[in-house]
C-alpha positions as CSV (number, residue, x, y, z in Angstrom):
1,X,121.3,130.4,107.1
2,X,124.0,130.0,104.4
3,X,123.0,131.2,101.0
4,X,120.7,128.7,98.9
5,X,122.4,128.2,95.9
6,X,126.0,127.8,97.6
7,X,124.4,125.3,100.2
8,X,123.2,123.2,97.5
9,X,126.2,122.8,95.7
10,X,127.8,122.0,98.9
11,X,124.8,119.2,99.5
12,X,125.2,118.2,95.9
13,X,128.9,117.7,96.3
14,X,128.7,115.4,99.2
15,X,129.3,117.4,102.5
16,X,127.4,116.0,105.2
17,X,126.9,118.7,107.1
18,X,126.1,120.9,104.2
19,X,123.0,118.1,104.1
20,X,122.3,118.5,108.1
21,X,122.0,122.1,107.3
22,X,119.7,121.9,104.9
23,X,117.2,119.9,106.8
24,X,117.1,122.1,109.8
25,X,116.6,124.9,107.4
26,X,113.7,123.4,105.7
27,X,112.4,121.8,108.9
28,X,112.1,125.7,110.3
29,X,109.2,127.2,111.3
30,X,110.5,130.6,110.5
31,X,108.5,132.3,108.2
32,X,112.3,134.1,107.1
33,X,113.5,131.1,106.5
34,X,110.5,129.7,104.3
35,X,111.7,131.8,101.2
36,X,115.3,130.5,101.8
37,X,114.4,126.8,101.7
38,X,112.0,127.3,98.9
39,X,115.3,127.8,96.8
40,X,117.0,125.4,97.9
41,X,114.3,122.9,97.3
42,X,114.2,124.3,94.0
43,X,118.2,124.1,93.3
44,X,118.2,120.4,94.0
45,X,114.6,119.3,92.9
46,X,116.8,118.0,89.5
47,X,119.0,116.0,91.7
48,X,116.0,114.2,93.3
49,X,114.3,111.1,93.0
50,X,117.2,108.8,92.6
51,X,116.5,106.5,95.3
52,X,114.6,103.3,96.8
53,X,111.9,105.2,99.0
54,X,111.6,102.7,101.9
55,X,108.5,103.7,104.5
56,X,109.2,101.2,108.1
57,X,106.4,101.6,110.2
58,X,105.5,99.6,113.3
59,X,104.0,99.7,117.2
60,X,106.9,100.8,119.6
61,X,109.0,97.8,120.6
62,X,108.6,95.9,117.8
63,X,112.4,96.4,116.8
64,X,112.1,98.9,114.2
65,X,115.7,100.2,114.7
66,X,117.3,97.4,115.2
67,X,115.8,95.9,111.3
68,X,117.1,99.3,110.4
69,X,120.5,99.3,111.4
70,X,120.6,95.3,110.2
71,X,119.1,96.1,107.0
72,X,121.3,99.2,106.6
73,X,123.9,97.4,106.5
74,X,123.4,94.5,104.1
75,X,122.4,97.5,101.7
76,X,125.9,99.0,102.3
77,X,127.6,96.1,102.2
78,X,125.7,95.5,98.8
79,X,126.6,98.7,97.4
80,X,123.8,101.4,98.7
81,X,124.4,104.4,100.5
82,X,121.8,104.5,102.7
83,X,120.4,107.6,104.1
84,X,117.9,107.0,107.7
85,X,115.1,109.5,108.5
86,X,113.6,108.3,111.7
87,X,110.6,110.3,113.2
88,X,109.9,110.3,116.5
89,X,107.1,111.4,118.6
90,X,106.8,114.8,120.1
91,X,105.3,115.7,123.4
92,X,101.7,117.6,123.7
93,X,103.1,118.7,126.7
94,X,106.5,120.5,126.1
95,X,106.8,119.4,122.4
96,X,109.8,117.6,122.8
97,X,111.1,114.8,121.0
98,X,113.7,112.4,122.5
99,X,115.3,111.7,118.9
100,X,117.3,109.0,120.3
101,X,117.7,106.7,116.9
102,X,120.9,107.9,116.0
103,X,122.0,106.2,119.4
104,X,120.0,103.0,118.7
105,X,121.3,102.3,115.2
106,X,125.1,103.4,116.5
107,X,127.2,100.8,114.5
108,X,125.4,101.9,111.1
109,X,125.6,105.7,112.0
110,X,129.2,105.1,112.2
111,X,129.5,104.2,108.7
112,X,130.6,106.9,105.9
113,X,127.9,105.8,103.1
114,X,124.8,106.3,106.3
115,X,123.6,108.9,107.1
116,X,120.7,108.9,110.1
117,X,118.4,112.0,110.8
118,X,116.6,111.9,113.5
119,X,113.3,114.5,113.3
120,X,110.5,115.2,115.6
121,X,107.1,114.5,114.3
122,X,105.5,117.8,116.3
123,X,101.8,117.9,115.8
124,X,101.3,116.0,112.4
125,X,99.0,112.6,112.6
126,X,99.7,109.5,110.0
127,X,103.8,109.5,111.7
128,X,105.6,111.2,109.4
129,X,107.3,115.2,110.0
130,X,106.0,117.6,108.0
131,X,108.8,118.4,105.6
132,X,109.9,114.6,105.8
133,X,108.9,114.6,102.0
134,X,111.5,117.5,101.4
135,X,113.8,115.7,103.6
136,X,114.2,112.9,101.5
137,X,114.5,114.8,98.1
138,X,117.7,116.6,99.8
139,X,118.6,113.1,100.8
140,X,118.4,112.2,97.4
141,X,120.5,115.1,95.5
142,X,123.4,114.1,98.5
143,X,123.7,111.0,96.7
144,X,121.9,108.7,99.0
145,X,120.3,106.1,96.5
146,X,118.7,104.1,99.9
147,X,116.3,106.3,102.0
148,X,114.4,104.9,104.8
149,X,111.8,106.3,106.7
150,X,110.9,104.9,110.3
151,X,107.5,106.4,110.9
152,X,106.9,107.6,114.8
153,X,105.0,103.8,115.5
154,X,101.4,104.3,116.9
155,X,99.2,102.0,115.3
156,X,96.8,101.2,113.0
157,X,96.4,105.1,111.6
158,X,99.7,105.6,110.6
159,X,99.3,105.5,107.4
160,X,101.3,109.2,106.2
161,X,104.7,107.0,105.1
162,X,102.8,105.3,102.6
163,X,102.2,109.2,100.4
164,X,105.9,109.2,101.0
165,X,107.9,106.0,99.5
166,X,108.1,103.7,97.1
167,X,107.8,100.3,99.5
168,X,105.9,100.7,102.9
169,X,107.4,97.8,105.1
170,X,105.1,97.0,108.2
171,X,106.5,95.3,111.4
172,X,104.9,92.8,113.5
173,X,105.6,91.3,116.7
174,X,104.7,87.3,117.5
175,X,102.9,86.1,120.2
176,X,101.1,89.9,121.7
177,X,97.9,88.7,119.9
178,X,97.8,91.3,117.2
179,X,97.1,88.6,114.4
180,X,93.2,89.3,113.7
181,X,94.8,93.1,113.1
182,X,95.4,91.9,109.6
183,X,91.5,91.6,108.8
184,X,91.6,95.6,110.0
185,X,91.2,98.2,107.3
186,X,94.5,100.9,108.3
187,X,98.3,100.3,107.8
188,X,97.7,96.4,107.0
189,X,95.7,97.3,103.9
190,X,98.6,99.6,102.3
191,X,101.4,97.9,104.0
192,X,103.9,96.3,100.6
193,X,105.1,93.5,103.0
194,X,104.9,92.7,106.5
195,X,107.5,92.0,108.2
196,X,107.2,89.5,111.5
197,X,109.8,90.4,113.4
198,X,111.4,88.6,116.5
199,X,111.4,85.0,115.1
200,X,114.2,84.2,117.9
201,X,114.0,82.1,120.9
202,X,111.3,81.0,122.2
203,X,109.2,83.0,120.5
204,X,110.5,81.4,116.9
205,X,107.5,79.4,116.8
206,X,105.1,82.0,117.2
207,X,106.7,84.0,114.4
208,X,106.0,81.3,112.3
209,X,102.6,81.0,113.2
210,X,102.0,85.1,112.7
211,X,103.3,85.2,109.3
212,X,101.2,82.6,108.1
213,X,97.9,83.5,109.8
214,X,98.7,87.3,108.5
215,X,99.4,85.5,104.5
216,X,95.5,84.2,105.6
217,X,94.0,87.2,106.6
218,X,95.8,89.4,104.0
219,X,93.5,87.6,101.2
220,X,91.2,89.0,102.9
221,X,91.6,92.6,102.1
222,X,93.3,92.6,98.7
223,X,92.3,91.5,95.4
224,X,93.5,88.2,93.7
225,X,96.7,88.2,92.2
226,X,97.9,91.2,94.6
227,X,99.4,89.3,97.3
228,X,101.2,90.9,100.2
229,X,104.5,88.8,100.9
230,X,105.0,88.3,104.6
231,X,108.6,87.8,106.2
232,X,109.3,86.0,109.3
233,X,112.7,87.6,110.4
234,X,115.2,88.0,113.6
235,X,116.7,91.3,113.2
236,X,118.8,90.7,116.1
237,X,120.1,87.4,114.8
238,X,120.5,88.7,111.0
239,X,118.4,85.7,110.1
240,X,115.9,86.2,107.1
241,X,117.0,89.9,106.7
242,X,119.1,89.2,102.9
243,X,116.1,87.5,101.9
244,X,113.9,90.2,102.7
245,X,116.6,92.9,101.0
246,X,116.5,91.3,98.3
247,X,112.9,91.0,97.5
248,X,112.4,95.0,98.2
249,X,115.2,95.4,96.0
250,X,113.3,93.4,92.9
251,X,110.3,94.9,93.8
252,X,111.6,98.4,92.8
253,X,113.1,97.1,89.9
254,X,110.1,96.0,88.9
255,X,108.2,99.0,89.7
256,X,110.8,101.2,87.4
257,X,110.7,98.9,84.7
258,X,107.0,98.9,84.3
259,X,106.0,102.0,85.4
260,X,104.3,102.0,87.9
261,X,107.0,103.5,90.4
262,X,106.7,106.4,88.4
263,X,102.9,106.7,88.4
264,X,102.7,106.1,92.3
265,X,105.6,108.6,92.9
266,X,102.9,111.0,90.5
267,X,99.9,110.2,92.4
268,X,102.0,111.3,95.8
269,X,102.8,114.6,94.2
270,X,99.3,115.5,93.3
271,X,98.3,114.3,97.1
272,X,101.3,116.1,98.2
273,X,99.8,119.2,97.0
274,X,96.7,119.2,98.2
275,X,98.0,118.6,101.6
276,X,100.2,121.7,101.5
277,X,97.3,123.5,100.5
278,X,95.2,122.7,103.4
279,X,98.3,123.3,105.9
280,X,99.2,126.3,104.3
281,X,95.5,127.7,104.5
282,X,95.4,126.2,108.3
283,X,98.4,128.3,108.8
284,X,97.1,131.4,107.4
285,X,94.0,131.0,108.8
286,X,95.3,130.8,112.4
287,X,97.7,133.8,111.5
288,X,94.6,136.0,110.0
289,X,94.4,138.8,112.8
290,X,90.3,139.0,112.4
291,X,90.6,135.3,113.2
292,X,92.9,135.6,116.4
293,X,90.9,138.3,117.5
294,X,88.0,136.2,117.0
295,X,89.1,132.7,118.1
296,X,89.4,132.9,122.4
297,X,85.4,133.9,122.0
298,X,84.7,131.0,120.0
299,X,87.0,128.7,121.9
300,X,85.0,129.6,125.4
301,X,81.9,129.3,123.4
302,X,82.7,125.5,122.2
303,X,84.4,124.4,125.3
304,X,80.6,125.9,127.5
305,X,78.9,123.8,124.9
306,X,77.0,126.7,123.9
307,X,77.9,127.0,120.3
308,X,79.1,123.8,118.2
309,X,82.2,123.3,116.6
310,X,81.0,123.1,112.9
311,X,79.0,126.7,114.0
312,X,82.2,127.9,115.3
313,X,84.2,127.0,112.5
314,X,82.1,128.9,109.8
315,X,82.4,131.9,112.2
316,X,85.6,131.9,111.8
317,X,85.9,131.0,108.2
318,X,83.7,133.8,107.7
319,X,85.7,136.4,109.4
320,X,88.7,135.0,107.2
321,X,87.0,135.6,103.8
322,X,85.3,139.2,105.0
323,X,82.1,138.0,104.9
324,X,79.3,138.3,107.5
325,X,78.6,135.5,109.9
């Protein structure tokens, strides 16, 4: 990998694949290339935080990349350069990822203020990448002052996005029955607007009908005076998607003027931390060789219900610190 400091500059400067370069260094599971990105992360940390953090989240098939793309470019044609980092879900099998939004949002990737980055999620829950936080900071000193992040899209538990950005836009589809989801504690409860997607056609009507039963239900979980705005859109149609630009955009204005965009973007540092802490020690632990040599025993233990998993985990935390078992 190209020298830290040089790469930055290069990424600071503009060169787009200075910035593609960057993330697959800091999306590397090298351990030799964990000191390198460290630097770079530190050379451009200055350069960061510059931009509307938008989270998109959303089941599969509700059009997420198609309001991307749509939304992308209103923001462009508004003045944004708009940077896209779409996560997409990896296999348990081979751990593969298709990483086929680039493809879907073609006539924005072809723009020169977009940039799209397609990552695989690997093993993390909540569907977000790992290093999707560092992602968008490097994003961010490139001079993109529009970042989006389209979450993996499994449900209810994805909830990672919202530790990440400064909006978290939630995506609905009419008429599959999902409208008593909004009295569900999950993504609906930290979701900044929902979006009701698919208000087309014949299933116009149902849109309608979502969006207002979601506005109900929504009371529900929220205190007064913190209402959730919910959009009834057609992405493919570009009907209702300036509206919605345009309230995300006050909303962040608002946020900065007051204060509060800073204090959230504080909170998800100090979370941030604590979940690098518990990877980091999950790595080390698994790397510990007292632990490896301990860990197939254990496994065949657990798996012959013989010894429980809590048991088996203070073994093996126990072998990590030196201490008997």
């Amino acid at each position: 990998m190209s020298d830290p400091a040089a790469l930055a500059a290069r990424l600071q400067a503009g060169d787009r694949t200075a910035l593609a370069r960057a993330i697959t260094l800091i999306e590397s599971t090298r351990s030799d290339h964990r000191d390198t990105a460290e630097d770079l992360l530190a050379a451009i940390l200055p350069a960061s935080g510059r931009s509307l953090r938008l989270g998109v989240t959303g089941a599969p098939g509700v059009g997420k990349s198609t309001f991307i793309e749509t939304f992308g470019l209103m923001s462009l044609a508004a003045g944004r350069r708009v940077a896209v980092l779409a996560v997409d879900p990896s296999s348990k099998t081979t751990g593969g990822s298709i990483l086929g939004d680039k493809t879907r949002m073609g006539d924005l990737a072809r723009q020169t203020d977009a940039f799209i980055r397609p990552s695989p999620a690997g093993p993390m829950l909540g569907g977000v990448a790992r290093r999707t936080r560092e992602t968008v900071w490097l994003c961010e000193a490139a001079g993109f002052d529009l970042v989006i992040v389209e979450t993996v899209g499994v449900g209810q538990s994805e909830t990672a996005v919202a530790d990440l950005v400064d909006l978290c836009l939630l995506m609905i589809a009419p008429g599959g029955g999902d409208e008593l989801q909004g009295i569900k504690k999950g993504i609906v409860e930290i979701a900044d607007l929902l979006v009701v997607n698919k208000a087309d056609g014949d299933l116009a009507p149902a849109a309608q009908r979502a969006a207002s039963e979601y506005s109900h239900a929504l009371r529900l979980l929220r205190p007064v005076g913190a209402a959730v705005p919910v959009f009834a859109i057609s992405a493919l149609e570009k009907r209702g998607v300036e509206k919605l630009r345009q309230h995300v955009e006050a909303a962040a204005h608002i946020g900065t003027q007051d204060g509060s965009l800073d204090r959230k973007r504080a909170a998800q540092a100090r979370a941030a931390l604590w979940s690098e802490l518990g990877e980091s020690l999950l790595d080390a632990l698994k790397r510990d060789p007292k632990v490896a040599k301990l860990l197939p025993a254990l496994e065949t233990e657990v798996a012959a219900t013989r010894l429980t998993p809590s048991a088996a985990a203070s073994r093996a935390l126990a072998a990590f610190r030196g201490v008997p078992s």
